[in-house]
N, C-alpha and C positions, 0 to 999 in steps of 0.2 A: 516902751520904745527905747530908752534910753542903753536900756541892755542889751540891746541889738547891737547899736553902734559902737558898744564899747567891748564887745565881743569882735565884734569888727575891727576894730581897733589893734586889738589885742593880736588879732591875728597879722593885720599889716606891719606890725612895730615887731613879732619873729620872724617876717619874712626877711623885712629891711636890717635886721640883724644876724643876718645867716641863720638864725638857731633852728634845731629841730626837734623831734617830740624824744623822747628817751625811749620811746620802743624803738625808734628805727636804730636809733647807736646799740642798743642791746640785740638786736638783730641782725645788724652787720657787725659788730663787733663780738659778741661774747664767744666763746669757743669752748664752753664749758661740756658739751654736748654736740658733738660732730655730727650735725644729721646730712644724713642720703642724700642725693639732689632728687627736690620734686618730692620727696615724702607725702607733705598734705593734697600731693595730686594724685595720688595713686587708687584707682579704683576701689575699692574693697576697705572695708575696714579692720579686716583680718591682714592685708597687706600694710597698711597704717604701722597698726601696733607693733605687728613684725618688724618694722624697721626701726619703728622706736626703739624695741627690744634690743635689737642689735646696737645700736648706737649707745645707747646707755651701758647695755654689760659690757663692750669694748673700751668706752670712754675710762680715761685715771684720772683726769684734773676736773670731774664731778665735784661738788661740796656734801651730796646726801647721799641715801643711796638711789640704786637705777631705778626703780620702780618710781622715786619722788621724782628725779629727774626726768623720765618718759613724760611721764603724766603732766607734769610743769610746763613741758615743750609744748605739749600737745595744746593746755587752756591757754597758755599765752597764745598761740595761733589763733584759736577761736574768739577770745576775749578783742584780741586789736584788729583781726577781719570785722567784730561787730557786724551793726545792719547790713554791710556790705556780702555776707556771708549769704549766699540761696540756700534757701530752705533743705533743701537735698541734701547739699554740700555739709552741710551743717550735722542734720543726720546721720550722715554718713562716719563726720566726725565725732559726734557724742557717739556712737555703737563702738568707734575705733577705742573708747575709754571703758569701755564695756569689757574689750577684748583684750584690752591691755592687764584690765585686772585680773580677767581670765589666766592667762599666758603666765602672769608672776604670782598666780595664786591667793588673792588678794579678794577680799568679801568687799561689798557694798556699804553693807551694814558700819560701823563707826565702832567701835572698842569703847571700853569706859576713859573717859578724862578724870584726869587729876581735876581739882578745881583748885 
């Protein structure tokens, strides 16, 4: 019980300090990757990738290359929607990672690592 309230706590004491979670400031703020508006809304996950695609091989002020950077945009979405994500929605989105590898040519399978 105790971790309840002190989870609680936790939470009143960043309200009461303005602060917020660091996805939202990397979400309104980064610009690393100019996405669409409405990208993760778009029906299709052929449509998705597409515009990942595009945003990434137009983007200069990337740090990797596009294909890292699509795919990054993409899990961050997924990863901070969490349980709030529907089931659907969700599918929808994991295919869109599917079609992204497609699109830049990119296998599933994992290359060998250095160790």
């Amino acid at each position: 019980m105790a971790t309840k309230s002190r989870t609680k706590k936790r939470r009143t004491t960043r309200a009461l300090r303005g602060g917020e979670r660091w996805s939202a400031r990397v979400t309104r703020e980064s610009h690393a990757l100019v996405l669409e508006e409405g990208v993760f809304k778009l029906p299709t996950a052929r449509a998705i990738a597409e515009s990942l695609k595009r945003s990434a091989d137009s983007s200069r002020r990337r740090r990797t290359g596009p294909f890292q950077s699509a795919m990054s945009m993409l899990n961050f979405y997924i990863n901070r929607a969490g349980r709030n994500l529907p089931e659907p929605r969700r599918k929808t989105l994991n295919a869109a990672k599917a079609e992204l590898r497609r699109l830049y040519g990119m296998s599933r399978t994992p290359g060998p690592r250095a160790s």
